[in-house]
RODOTI-911952 format. One record per residue (C-alpha): residue number from 1; x, y, z. Coordinates in nm, 2 decimals, decimal comma, padded with zeros to 4 digits. Layout:
{drenmar->NUM&xx->X&yy->Y&zz->Z} $
...
end
This chain:
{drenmar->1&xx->00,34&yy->02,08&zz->-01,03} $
{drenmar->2&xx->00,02&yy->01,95&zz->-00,97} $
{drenmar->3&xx->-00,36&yy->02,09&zz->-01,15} $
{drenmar->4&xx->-00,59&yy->02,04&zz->-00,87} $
{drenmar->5&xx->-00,72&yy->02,32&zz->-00,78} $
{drenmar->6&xx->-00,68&yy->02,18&zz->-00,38} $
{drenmar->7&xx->-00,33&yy->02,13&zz->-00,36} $
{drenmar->8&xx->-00,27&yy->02,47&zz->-00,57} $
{drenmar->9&xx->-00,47&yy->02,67&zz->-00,32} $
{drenmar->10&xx->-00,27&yy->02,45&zz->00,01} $
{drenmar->11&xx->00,06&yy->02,51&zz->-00,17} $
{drenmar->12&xx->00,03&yy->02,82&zz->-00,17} $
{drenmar->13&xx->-00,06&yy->02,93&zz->00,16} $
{drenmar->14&xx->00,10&yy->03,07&zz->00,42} $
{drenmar->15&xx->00,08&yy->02,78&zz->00,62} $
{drenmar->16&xx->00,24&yy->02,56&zz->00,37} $
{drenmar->17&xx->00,55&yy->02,81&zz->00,33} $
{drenmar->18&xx->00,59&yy->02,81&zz->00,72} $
{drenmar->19&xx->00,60&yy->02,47&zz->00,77} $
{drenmar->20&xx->00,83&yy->02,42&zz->00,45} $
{drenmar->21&xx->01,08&yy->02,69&zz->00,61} $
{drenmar->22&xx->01,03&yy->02,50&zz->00,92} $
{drenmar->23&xx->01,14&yy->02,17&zz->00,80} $
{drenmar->24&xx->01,49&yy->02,33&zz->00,60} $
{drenmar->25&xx->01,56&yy->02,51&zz->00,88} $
{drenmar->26&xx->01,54&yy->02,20&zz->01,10} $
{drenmar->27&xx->01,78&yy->01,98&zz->00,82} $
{drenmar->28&xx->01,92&yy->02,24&zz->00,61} $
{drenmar->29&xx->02,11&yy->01,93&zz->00,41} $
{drenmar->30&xx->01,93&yy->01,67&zz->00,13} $
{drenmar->31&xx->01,81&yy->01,41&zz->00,31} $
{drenmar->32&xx->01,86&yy->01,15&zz->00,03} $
{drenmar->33&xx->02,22&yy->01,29&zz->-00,05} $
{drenmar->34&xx->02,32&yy->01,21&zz->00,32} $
{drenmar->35&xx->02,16&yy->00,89&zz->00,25} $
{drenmar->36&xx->02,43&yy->00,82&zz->-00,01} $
{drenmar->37&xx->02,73&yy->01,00&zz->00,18} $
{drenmar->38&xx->02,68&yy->01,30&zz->00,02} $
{drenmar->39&xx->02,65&yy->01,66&zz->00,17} $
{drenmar->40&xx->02,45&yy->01,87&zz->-00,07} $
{drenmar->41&xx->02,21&yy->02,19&zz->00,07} $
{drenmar->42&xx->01,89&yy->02,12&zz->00,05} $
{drenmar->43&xx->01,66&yy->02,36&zz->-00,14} $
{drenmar->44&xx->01,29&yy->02,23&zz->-00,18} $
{drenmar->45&xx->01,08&yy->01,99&zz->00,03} $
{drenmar->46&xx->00,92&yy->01,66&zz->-00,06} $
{drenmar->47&xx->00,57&yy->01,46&zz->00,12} $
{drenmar->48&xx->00,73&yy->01,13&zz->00,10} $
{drenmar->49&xx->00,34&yy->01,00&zz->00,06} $
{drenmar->50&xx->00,20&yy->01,22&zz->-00,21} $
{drenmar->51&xx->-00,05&yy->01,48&zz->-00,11} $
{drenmar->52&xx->-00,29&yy->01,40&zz->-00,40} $
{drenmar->53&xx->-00,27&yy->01,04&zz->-00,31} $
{drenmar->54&xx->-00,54&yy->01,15&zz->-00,05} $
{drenmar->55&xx->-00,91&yy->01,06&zz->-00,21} $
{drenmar->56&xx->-01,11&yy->01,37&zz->00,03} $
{drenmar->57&xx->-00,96&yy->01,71&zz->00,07} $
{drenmar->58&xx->-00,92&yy->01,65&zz->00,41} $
{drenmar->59&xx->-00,69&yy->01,36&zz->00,35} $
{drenmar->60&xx->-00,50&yy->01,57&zz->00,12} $
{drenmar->61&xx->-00,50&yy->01,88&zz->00,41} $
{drenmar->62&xx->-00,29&yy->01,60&zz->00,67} $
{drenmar->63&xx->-00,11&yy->01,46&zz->00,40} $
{drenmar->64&xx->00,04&yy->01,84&zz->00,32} $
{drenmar->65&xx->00,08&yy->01,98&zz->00,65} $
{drenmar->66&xx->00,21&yy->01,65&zz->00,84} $
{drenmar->67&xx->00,53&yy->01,76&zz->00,92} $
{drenmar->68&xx->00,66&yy->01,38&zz->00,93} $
{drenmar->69&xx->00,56&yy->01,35&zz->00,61} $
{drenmar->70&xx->00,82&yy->01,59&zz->00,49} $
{drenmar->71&xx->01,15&yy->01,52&zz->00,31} $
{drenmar->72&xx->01,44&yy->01,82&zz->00,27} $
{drenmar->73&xx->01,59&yy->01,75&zz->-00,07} $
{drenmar->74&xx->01,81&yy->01,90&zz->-00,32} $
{drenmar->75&xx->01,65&yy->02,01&zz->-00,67} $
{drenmar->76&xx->01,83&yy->01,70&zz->-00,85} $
{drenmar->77&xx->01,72&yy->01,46&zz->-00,61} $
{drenmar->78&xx->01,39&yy->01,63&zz->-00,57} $
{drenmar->79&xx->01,34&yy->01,55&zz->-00,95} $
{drenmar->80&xx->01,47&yy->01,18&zz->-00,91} $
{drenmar->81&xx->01,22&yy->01,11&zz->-00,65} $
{drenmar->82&xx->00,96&yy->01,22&zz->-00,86} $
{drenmar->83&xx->01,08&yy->01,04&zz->-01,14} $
{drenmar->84&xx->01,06&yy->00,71&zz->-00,86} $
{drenmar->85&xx->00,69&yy->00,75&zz->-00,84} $
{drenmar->86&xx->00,64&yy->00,77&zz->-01,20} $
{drenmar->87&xx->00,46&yy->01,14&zz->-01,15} $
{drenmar->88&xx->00,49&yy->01,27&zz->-01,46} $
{drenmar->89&xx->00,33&yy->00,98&zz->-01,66} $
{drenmar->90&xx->00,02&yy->00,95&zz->-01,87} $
{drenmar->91&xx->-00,12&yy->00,68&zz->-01,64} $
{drenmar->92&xx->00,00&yy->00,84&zz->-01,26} $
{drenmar->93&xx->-00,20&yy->01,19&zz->-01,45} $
{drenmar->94&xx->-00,50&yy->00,94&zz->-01,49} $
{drenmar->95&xx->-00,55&yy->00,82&zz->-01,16} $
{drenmar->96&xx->-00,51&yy->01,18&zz->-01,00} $
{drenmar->97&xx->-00,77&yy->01,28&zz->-01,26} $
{drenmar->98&xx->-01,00&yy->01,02&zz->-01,14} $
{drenmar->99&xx->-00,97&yy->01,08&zz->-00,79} $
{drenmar->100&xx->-01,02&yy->01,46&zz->-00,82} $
{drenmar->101&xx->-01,32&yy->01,38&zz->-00,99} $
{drenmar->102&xx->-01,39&yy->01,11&zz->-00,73} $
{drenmar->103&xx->-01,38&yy->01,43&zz->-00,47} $
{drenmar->104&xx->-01,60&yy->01,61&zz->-00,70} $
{drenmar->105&xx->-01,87&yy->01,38&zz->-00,69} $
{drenmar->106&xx->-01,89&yy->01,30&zz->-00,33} $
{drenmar->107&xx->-01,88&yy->01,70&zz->-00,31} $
{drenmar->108&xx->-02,12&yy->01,78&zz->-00,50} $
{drenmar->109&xx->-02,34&yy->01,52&zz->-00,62} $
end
């Protein structure tokens, strides 16, 4: 999971969990295991275009709550997928970090 402070405080709304209900309740089955003729129930959703990929909070805001930005996925694949876009590594970590202090600046300063 993500340390900005921005996409803790949308993930964790109220808004955020209605929409996310929303979205399994419209396709209750992975999207990406249908994709390779597989039926699997789909447990967590994905922003196909990352949320922190947005350089002003209010970028990252439509990014989350765009509903056709959502993905219902299976844990595994949900894992994969974040694998794909290289989330976890030291230079994808870098970039966010520069961005959030992008947003800090044009805040603040």
């Amino acid at each position: 999971m993500s340390r900005n402070p921005c996409y803790i405080r949308m993930i964790q709304s109220t808004k955020w969990r209605k929409l996310r209900n929303k979205k399994i309740i419209a396709e209750p089955r992975c999207e990406r295991c249908l994709e390779l003729q597989r039926i699997t129930l789909a447990t967590e959703v994905h922003h196909k275009e990352p949320v922190e990929t947005g350089i002003t909070y209010t970028q990252m805001h439509q990014r989350m709550f765009d509903y056709t930005n959502l993905m219902s996925v299976c844990h595994h694949c949900h894992i994969e997928l974040h694998k794909g876009l290289n989330s976890f590594s030291r230079e994808t970590v870098q970039k966010n970090n520069k961005r959030y202090t992008k947003r800090f600046i044009d805040k603040f300063l």
